[in-house]
N, C-alpha and C positions, 0 to 999 in steps of 0.2 A: 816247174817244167822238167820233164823226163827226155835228157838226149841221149841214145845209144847208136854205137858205131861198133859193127859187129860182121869183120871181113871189108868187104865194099857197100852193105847192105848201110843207109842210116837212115835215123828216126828220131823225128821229133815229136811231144807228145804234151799236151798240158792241157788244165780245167780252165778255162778265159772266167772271169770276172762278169759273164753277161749272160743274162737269163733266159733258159731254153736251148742252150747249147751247152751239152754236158762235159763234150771234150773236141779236141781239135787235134787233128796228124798229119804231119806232114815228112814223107817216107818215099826215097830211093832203095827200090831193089833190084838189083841185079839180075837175080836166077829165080827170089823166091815163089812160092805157088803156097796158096790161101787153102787150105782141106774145108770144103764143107762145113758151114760154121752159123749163127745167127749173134743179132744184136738186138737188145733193146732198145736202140734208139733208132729214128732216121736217118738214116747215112747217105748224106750228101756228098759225092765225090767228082773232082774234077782232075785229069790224067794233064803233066804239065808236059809230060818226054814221054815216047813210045806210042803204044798201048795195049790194051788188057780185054782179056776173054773170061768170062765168067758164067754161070750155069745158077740161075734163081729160079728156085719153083722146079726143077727140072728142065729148063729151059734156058739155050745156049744166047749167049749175048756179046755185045765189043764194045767197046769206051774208046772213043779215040779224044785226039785231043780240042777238038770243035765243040765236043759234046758235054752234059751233066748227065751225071747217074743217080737218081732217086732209090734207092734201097729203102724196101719197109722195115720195119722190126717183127722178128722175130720170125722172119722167113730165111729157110735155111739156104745160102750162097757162097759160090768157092771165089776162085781170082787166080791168074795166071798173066805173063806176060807174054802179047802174041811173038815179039821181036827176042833176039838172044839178048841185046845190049840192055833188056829189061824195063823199070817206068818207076817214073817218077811223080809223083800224087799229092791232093791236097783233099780231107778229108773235111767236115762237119757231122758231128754226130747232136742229133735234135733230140730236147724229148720228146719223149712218143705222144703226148697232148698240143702238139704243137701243129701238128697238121691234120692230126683224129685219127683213130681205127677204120671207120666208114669209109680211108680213103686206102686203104690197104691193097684192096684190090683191083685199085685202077692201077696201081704202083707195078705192083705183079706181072701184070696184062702190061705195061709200057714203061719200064725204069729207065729211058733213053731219053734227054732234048735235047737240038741242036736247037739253041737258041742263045746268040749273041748275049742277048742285054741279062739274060740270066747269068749267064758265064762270067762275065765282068764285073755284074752287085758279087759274085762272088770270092770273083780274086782278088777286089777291094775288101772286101769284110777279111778276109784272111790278111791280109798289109796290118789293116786296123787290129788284128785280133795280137798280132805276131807286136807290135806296140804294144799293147796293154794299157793305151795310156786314155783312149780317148772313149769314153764312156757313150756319149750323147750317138757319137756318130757309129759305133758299132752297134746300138741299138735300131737309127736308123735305118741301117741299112739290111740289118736285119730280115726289120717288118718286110721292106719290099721285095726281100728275097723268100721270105713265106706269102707272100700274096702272089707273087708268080708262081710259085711250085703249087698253089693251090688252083690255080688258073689252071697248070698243064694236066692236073691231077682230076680235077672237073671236065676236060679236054675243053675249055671257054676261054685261050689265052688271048686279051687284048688290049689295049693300048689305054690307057685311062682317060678319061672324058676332059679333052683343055677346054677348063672351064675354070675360074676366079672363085673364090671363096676367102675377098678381102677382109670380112668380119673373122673368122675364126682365124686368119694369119695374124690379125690387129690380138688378138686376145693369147694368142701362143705366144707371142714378141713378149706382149704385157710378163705374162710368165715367166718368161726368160729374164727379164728386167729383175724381177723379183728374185729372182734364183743366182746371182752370178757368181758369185765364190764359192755357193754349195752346191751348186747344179742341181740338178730336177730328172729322174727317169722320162723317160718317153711314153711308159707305162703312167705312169703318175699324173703328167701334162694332159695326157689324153684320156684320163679321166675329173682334171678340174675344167676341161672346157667341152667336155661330151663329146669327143670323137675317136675315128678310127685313127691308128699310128700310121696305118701309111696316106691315110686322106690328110692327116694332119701335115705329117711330111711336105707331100707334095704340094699342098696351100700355103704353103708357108717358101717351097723355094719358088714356084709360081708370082706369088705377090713379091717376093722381096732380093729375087734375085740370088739366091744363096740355102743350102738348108740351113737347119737350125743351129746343126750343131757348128756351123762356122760362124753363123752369125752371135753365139755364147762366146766361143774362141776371141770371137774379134771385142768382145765387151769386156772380157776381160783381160786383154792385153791394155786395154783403156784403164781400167782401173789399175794394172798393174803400171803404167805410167806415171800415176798421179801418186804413185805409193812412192816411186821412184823419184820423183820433182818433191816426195815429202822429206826423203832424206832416208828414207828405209834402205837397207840394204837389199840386193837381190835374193839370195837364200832367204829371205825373212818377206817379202813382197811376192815368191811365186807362193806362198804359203797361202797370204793374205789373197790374192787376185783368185785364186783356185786352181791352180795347177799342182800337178802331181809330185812335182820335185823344181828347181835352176834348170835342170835341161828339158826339162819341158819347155818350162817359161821362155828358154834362151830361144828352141824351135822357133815355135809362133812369134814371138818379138823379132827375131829376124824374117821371119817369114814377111811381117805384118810391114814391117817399119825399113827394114834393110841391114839392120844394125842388131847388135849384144844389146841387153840392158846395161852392160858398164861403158861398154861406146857410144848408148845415148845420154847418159848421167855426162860424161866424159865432152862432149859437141854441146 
C-alpha cells in the first residue's frame, strides 16, 4: 500500500489481492486539478466530500456525491474541484476486459448514475478492500457491482427476478462445505456448479438467508471451536479454521459467539 501526505493533499493507493481490479485510491484534495489525462482501466469513482467537474471526450461533467462515475479507458479526461475546500474520493480501477470495449461508448455518451444501490455495493466493496482480509465477499460483491454497471451501460437497469433456485443454492453450500479452511474463489464455485457469480450469489443468499461468504465465515468459526475444545492454541487454530491471522479469528469469533477465543476456552 502507497500513503502519501503531501501539504493537506492525501493519498492512499494499493493493488487489493482480487481479480479485475488492478488498483484502488482513495484521495483528499484540497486545490488539486487533474490536466487532461487517460487510463487503461475502468475508472469507477465515487466523490465522499465536495464535488468535481470534469471534461471527457471534450465534454463538461459534475460528480456530486449521490452519484457514480463510469470513466472508459483510454479516453482522455481532466478533474477539478467545483468547491474551494476541494473532494474527497474513492476510486476503482477495473480491467479493461471486465466490462468490454463494445461498452465504451455508451460510457462516453453517459459516465454519470444516480443510483443508490450501486453507490453502496460500492462503498462496501471499498470497507472490504481497505481490510484485505475477506476474499469470498470482496469477490461477491464485486460481480454485482459489474452486473449493475453493465445494466446502466446497456441503459437495461433492473431489479433481478425474486425467484428461488434452491437446487443450485443446495449445491453452492455443498462447495462451501468442501472448501472451509481453504476457501474456494467465486470464479471457481461458479464454474463447478455451472453458473453465473452473481445469479449464484444471489440463490444462495435468497434460499439461505445470508450470502456465501458469511455463511464460510460462520463454518469456520465452527471449526475454529472444535480446534479450540481440542486444546489447540488460538494462533495455531485460526491457521487451521482458515482465517488470515488471531485477529481475524478474534473478529468473527466475537462477532459470532460474543466473546475472544481465550474468553470462550476460559467460560
Amino acid at each position: 500500500m502507497f500513503l502519501s501526505v503531501s501539504g493537506n493533499a492525501q493519498v492512499r493507493a494499493w493493488r487489493p489481492g482480487l481479480s479485475g481490479v488492478v488498483e484502488v485510491l482513495h484521495a483528499y484534495f484540497p486545490s488539486h486539478a487533474y490536466p487532461s489525462h487517460t487510463h487503461d482501466a475502468w475508472t469507477v469513482l465515487i466523490v465522499d466530500e465536495g464535488a468535481v467537474r470534469y471534461d471527457l471526450d471534450h465534454r463538461e461533467h459534475g460528480l456530486a456525491q449521490a452519484q457514480v462515475s463510469l470513466l472508459p479507458p483510454n479516453v482522455p479526461h481532466d478533474g477539478r474541484s467545483v468547491r474551494p475546500e476541494g473532494f474527497r474520493k474513492r476510486v476503482l480501477y477495473l480491467a479493461p476486459d471486465r466490462l468490454g470495449d463494445n461498452l465504451i461508448g455508451a460510457a462516453v455518451d453517459q459516465p454519470e448514475y444516480v443510483d443508490p444501490v450501486l453507490r453502496r455495493r460500492i462503498h462496501q466493496l471499498h470497507g472490504v478492500l481497505l481490510d484485505g482480509r475477506e476474499d469470498l465477499e470482496a469477490q461477491s460483491r464485486l460481480t454485482l457491482i459489474e452486473e449493475r454497471l453493465g445494466q446502466h451501460l446497456r441503459r437495461n437497469v433492473t431489479d433481478p427476478p425474486d425467484r428461488r433456485d434452491p437446487t443450485l443454492a443446495a449445491r453452492l453450500r455443498d462447495v462451501l462445505d468442501g472448501h472451509v479452511p481453504a476457501g474456494i474463489t467465486l470464479d471457481e464455485a461458479s464454474k463447478l456448479v455451472h453458473a453465473h457469480p452473481a445469479h449464484l450469489v444471489r440463490a444462495f443468499s435468497r434460499e439461505y438467508g445470508m450470502p456465501p461468504h458469511r455463511y464460510l465465515t460462520g463454518r469456520r468459526v465452527d471449526l475454529a471451536r472444535r480446534y479450540l475444545l481440542d486444546g489447540h492454541p488460538p494462533a495455531e487454530v485460526a491457521t487451521l479454521a482458515g482465517f488470515y491471522d488471531q485477529s481475524h479469528l478474534n473478529r468473527h469469533f466475537r462477532r459470532m459467539l460474543g466473546v475472544t477465543p481465550a474468553r470462550f476456552l476460559r467460560r
